[in-house]
PAZA-454260 format. One record per residue (C-alpha): residue number from 0; residue in one letter; y, z, x. Coordinates in steps of 0.1 Angstrom, whole numbers, plus 5000, padded with zeros to 4 digits. Layout:
resi; resn; north; up; east
NUM; A; Y; Z; X
...
This chain:
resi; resn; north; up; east
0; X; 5572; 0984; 1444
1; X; 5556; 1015; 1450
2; X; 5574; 1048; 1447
3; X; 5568; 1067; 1480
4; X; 5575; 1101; 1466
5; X; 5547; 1097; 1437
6; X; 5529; 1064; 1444
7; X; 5535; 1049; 1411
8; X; 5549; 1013; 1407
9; X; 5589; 1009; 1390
10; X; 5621; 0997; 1402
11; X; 5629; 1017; 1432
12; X; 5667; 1025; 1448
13; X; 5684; 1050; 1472
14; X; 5692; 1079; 1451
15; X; 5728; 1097; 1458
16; X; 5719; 1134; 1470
17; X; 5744; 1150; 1492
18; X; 5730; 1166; 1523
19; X; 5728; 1201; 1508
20; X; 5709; 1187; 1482
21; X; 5682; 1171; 1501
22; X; 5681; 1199; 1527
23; X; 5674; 1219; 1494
24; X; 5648; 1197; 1479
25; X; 5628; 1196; 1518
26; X; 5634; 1236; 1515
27; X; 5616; 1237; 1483
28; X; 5592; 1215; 1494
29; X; 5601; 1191; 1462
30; X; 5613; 1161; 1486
31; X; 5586; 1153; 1520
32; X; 5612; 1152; 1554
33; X; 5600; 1116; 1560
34; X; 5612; 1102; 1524
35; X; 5650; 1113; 1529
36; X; 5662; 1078; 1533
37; X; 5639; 1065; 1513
38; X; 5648; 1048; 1481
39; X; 5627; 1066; 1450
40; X; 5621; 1058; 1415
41; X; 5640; 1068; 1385
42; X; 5612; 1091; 1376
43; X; 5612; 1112; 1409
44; X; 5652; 1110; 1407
45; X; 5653; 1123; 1372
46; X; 5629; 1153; 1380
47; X; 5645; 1159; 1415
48; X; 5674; 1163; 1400
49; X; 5664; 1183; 1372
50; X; 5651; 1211; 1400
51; X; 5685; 1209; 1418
52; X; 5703; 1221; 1379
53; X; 5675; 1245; 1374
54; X; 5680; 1262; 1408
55; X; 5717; 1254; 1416
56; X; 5726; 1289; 1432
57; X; 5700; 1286; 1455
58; X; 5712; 1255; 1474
59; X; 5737; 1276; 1497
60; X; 5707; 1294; 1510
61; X; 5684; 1265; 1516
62; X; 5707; 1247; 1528
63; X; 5713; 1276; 1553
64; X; 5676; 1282; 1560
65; X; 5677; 1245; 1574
66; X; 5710; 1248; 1594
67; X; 5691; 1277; 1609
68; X; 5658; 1256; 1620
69; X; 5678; 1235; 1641
């Protein structure tokens, strides 16, 4: 199947972020609204996760920013 997130073919599945996380990722602009329930590739997980380690502190805040919007 086709990744959504990068368009490349692998073995796709519904990747475990918690709802900070992925309001952090759609903050950043590392994760598109529309692909939040979408399963992802290992790939897109790996480097996904990779920004939420890098930029831990800042998930409070994005998180916020979206509480905000709505």
């Amino acid at each position: 199947m086709t990744c959504p997130r990068c368009q490349m073919d692998g073995k796709l599945k519904k990747r475990p972020f918690g709802e900070q996380a992925i309001a952090a990722l759609v903050v950043w602009g590392e994760l598109d609204q529309r692909l939040v329930d979408q399963p992802i590739c290992e790939d897109c997980y790996e480097e996904l996760r990779e920004t939420l380690i890098e930029r831990e502190s800042e998930i409070p805040n994005a998180a916020q920013t979206v509480g905000q919007a709505s």
